[in-house]
N, C-alpha and C positions, 0 to 999 in steps of 0.2 A: 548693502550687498556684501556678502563674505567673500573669501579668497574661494577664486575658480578652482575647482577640481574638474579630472580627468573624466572621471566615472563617477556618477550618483546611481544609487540602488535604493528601490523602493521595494522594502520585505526585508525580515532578515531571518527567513527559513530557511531550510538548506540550501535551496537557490541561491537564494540573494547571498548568506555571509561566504557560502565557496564560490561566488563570483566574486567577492568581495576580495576573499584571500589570493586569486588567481590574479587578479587585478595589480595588488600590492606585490606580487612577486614579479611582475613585467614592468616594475617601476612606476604606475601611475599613482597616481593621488586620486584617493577614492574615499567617498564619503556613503555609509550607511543609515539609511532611514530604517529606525524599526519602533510601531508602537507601541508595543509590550515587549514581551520578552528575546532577544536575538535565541537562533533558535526554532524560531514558530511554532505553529501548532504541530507537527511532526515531532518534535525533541520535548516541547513542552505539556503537550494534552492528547499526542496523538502515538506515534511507533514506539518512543522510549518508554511512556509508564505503561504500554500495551504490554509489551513483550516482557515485561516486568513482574506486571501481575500473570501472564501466560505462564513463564516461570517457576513464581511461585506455587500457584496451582496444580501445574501437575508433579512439582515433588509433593503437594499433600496427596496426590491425583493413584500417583504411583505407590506410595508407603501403605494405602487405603486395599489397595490392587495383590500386592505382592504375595503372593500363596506361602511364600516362604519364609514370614513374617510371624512370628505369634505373641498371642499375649491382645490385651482387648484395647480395639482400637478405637473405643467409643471414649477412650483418657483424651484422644487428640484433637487436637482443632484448629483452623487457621485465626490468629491471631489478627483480625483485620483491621484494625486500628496502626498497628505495628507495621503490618505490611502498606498500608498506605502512609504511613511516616517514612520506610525504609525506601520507596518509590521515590519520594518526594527530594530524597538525600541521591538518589543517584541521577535524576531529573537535572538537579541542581548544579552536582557537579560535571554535567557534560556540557551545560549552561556555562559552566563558571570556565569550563576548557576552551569553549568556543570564544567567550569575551577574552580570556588570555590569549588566544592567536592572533584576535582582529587585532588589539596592541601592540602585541609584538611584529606586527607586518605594518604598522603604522596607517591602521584604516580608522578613519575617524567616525565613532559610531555618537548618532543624533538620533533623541527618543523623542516620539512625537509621530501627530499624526501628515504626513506627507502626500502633498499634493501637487502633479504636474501645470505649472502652471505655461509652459511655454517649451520648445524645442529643447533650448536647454537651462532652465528656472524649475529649480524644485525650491515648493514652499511649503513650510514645515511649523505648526501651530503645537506650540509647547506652554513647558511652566512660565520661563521667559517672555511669551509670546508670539507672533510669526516674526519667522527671518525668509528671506527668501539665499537660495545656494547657484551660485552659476556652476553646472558644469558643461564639459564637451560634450560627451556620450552620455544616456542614461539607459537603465536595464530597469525594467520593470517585473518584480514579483511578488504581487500581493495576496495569491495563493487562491482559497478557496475556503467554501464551509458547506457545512452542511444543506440539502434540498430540504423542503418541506414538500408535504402532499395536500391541496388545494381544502381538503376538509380536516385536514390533521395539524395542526398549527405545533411548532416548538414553543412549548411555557417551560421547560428547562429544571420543573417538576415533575407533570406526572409524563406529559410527551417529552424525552432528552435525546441527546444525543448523546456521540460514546464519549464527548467532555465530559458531562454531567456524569454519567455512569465509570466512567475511571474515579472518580470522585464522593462517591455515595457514601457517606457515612457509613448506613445499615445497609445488611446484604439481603436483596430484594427476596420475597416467597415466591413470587412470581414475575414473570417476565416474559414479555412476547418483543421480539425484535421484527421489524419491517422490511425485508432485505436478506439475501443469504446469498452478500458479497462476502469479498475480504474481512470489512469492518464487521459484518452482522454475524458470520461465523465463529471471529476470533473472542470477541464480547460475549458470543453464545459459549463459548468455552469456559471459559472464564468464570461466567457464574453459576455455568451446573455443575462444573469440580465444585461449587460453594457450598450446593445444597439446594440451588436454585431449581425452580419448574420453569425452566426455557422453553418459550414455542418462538419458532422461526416461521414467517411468513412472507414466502416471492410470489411473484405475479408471473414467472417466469419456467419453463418446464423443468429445470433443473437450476441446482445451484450453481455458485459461478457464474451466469450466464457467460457465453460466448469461449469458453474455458474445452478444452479435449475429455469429448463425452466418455469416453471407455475408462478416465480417471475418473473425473469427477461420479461417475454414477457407484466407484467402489468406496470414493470417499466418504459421501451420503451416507452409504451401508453403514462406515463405521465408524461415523458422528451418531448416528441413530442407538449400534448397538450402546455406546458409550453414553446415552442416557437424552441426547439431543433428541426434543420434536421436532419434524421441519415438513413443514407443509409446504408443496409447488402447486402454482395455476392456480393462488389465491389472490381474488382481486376485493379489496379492501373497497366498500362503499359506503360507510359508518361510522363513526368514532363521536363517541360520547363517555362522561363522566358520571359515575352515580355510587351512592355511597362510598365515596373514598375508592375506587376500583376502577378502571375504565374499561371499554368494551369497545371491542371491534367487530362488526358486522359487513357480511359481503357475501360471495356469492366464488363456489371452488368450479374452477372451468372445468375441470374435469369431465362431472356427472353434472355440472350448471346447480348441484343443490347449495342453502344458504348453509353462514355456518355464522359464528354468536361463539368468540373468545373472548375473556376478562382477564386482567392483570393487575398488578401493584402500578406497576411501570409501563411503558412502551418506551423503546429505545427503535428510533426512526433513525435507519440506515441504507438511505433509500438513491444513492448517492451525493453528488456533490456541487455546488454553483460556483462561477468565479464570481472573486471580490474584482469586480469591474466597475462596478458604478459611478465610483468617484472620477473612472477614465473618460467614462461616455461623457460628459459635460469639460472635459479635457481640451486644453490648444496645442496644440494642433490635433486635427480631427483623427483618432486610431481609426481601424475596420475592425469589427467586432461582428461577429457569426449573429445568428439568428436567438444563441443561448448565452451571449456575450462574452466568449472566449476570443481573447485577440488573435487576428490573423497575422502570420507571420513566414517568413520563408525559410529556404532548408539553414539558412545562415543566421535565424533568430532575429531577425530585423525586420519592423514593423512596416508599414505602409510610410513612416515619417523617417527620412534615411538619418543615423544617429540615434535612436530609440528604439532599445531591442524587447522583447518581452520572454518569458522565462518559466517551467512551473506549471501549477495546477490553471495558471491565467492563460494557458492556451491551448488547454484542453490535451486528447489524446487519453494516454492512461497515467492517471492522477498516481503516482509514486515520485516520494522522495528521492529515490537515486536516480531518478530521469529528470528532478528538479534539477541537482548538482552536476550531473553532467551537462545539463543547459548552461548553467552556470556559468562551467567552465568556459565552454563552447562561445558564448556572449560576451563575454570579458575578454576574450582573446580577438575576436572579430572586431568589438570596441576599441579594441586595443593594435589595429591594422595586422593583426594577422588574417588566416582563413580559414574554419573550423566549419565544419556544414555536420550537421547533426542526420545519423540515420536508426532508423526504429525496427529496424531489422532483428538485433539482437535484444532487445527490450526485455528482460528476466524480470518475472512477479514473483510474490511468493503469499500462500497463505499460513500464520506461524499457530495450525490446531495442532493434534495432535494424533496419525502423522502427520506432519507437514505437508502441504501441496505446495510445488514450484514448476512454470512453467518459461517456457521463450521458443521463440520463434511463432510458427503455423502451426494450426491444429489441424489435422486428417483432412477434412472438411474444408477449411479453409484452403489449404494446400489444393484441393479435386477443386476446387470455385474457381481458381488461377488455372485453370485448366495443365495442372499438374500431375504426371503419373507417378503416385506414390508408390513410396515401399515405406511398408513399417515395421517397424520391430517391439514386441511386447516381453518384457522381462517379470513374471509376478514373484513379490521377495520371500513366500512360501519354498524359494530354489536355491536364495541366498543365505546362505551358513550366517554372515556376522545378523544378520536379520533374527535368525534363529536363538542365535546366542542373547541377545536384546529382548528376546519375547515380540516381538515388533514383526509380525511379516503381515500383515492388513495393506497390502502396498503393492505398487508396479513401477517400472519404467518403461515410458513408451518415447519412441524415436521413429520421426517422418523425414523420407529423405525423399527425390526424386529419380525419377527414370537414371540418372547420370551416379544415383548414391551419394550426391551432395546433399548434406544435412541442413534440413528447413524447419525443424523444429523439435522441440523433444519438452514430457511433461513428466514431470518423478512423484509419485506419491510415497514418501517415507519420512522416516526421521531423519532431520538436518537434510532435508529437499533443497529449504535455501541456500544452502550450502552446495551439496552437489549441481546443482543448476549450475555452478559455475563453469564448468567445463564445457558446458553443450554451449553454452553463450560463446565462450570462446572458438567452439569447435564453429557457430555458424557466421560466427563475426570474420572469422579466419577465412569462409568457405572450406571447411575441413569433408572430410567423406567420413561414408562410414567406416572402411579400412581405414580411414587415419587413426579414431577412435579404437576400433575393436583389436588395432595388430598395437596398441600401445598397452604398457605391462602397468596392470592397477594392482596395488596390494590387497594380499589376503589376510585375516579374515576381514573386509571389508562393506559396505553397503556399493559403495562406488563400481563392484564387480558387479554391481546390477546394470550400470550402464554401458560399458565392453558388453558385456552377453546380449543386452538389448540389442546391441548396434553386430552385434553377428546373428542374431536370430532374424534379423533384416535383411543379413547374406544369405539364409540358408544353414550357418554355422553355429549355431549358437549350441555349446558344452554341460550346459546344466539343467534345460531344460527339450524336449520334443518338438524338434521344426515342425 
């Protein structure tokens, strides 16, 4: 038996090592289980070399675009050997940031695979062999992976996911994505700046699902003009291999007719499973939903009092910054303080190009709560710094209630995720929309799109027709 620690963490994705770090700042002794990389799939396979290659791509995206450019642009090309080298090197180093803080906060990181064997016994099978760890508390984050589709099976060749596909040596001729979420968009970006014939294929009326239709439907518009195919209310009932190509067969809900697509690839982005498994066979017994996401309370503490869970392992909406704020949130309750987590303010982002960021209630959802809305619609065709950018394909929309408290708002532009920040604050806060529209945003900026939004909901709005 090794020396008892405070805190054991199983994961060490964004969850786990920022509970980890939060842990070691409140004085305990905390020991990290991670079987690969600290990190996880988020830093290592998933948002860091995403938003990387996103990057890259649209500076080729834009130099390709620019009117004002001359001279033949058929000399240029993305270097993809180089770009997946230059990925790999900043991959690395935000890896290598994360192992230098857990040291320096004195958290003890153990590589190997981690299994609860008891309330408080984590055992841990390495090169060494097992050891078993006593601690007090333990925080569970063993994240998630990808779903498969009952006739579509992951071979990691020609069906992948967006691992595989961050990863590709050669850049695909073709490519159909399953899905036209987050993932399946941002991947779809990605490789038709390459050159690629991208077909996007949901089952669902629009993309996003569940996302604020008056955005999303302009978005759509201008992924499409931008070279995206993306087909809705395709329900996939086929998938076969034949000459080196694969094929998908089903049936588009629309008009009920079949339809017969082929690719190089298929990249299944169809959502996500928890890594649960290893829990269900677990002592003491967890509760785990019908999809095996741990259930847990607004304090992150499991059905076993002392064992908190964290992350994509308890479902909700699978993002990395709602991982680390559990994090937090569980390290500190573990740790006898009282941190109760609410999803109130929950800010997504999708990183195309514009950007879509969203938080709060969408229209729709807000009228289902039997809420009387007010909305305000800003399109950045009014905003100057928009103009200036070439960039006005875009809106800000803001949902508030009978009282003008802000319940939601969704931004379709560049650096969305970024401006999202505001509106998060503004509902985390319980802010109105006078709190917003009477405070002074700089000019020329995108950000005066969300003041004008938020007084085009009084009635006031300056730059465009109430």
């Amino acid at each position: 038996m090794d020396d008892k620690y405070d805190i054991g963490i199983i994961g060490g994705g964004p969850g786990g090592y920022v509970a980890a770090i939060r842990g070691a700042q409140l004085k305990r002794r905390v020991v990290l289980f991670e079987r690969d990389e600290v990190g996880g799939i988020c830093m290592n396979y998933g948002c860091i070399p995403t938003k990387y290659l996103l990057n890259q791509t649209n500076i080729f995206r834009n130099l390709k675009e620019n009117k004002n450019i001359e001279g033949k642009f058929e000399a240029f090309k993305c270097n993809w050997k180089r770009i997946q080298e230059e990925k790999r090197k900043t991959v690395k180093k935000l890896v290598k940031g994360v192992e230098f803080l857990l040291k320096k906060n004195s958290v003890n990181v153990v590589k190997g695979k981690a299994l609860l064997r008891s309330k408080n016994n984590i055992e841990i099978s390495c090169e060494e062999g097992k050891k078993i760890f006593k601690t007090d508390k333990i925080i569970l984050a063993t994240g998630s992976r990808p779903a498969e589709l009952p006739f579509m099976k992951i071979d990691r060749k020609n069906i992948i996911t967006s691992r595989e596909a961050l990863e590709l040596e050669n850049i695909p001729r073709k490519l159909i994505i399953v899905g036209a979420g987050s993932i399946g968009i941002e991947m779809g970006t990605i490789f038709q700046r390459l050159g690629t014939d991208v077909s996007i294929l949901e089952i669902m009326p629009t993309i996003l699902p569940g996302s604020e239709r008056d955005i999303t439907f302009r978005m759509e518009r201008v992924l499409k003009i931008q070279g995206l195919k993306i087909f809705t209310q395709m329900r996939i009932e086929e998938c076969f291999i034949k000459d080196g190509n694969i094929y998908l067969k089903g049936t588009c809900l629309k008009d009920q007719k079949a339809f017969n697509f082929n690719a190089d690839k298929v990249l299944l982005a169809t959502g996500r499973r928890p890594n649960s498994e290893d829990l269900k066979e677990a002592l003491p017994k967890l509760d785990l939903d019908e999809k095996g996401f741990i259930k847990v309370n607004s304090r992150l503490e499991t059905n076993v009092p002392g064992i908190y869970a964290i992350g994509d392992l308890i479902g909700g909406k699978l993002l990395a910054h709602k991982a680390s704020h559990e994090g937090i949130a569980a390290s500190e309750n573990a740790s006898g303080l009282i941190n109760t987590m609410s999803y109130d303010a929950l800010p997504m982002a999708v990183f195309s190009e514009p950007e879509f960021s969203s938080v709060g209630l969408t229209e729709d959802g807000a009228k289902e709560r039997g809420i009387i809305v007010k909305t305000g619609l800003f399109p950045l065709q009014a905003n100057g710094r928009a103009l200036t950018m070439g960039s006005i394909e875009g809106a800000v929309k803001i949902i508030a209630d009978e009282k003008e408290k802000i319940v939601g708002a969704h931004i379709l532009a560049n650096n969305a995720s970024g401006l999202i920040a505001e509106m998060t604050l503004a509902i985390e806060k319980g802010m109105t929309l006078q709190d917003v529209s009477s405070s002074i945003h700089i000019h020329p900026t995108l950000s005066e799109s969300i003041m004008e939004a938020a007084l085009n909901a009084q009635g006031k709005a300056i730059h465009i027709i109430n």
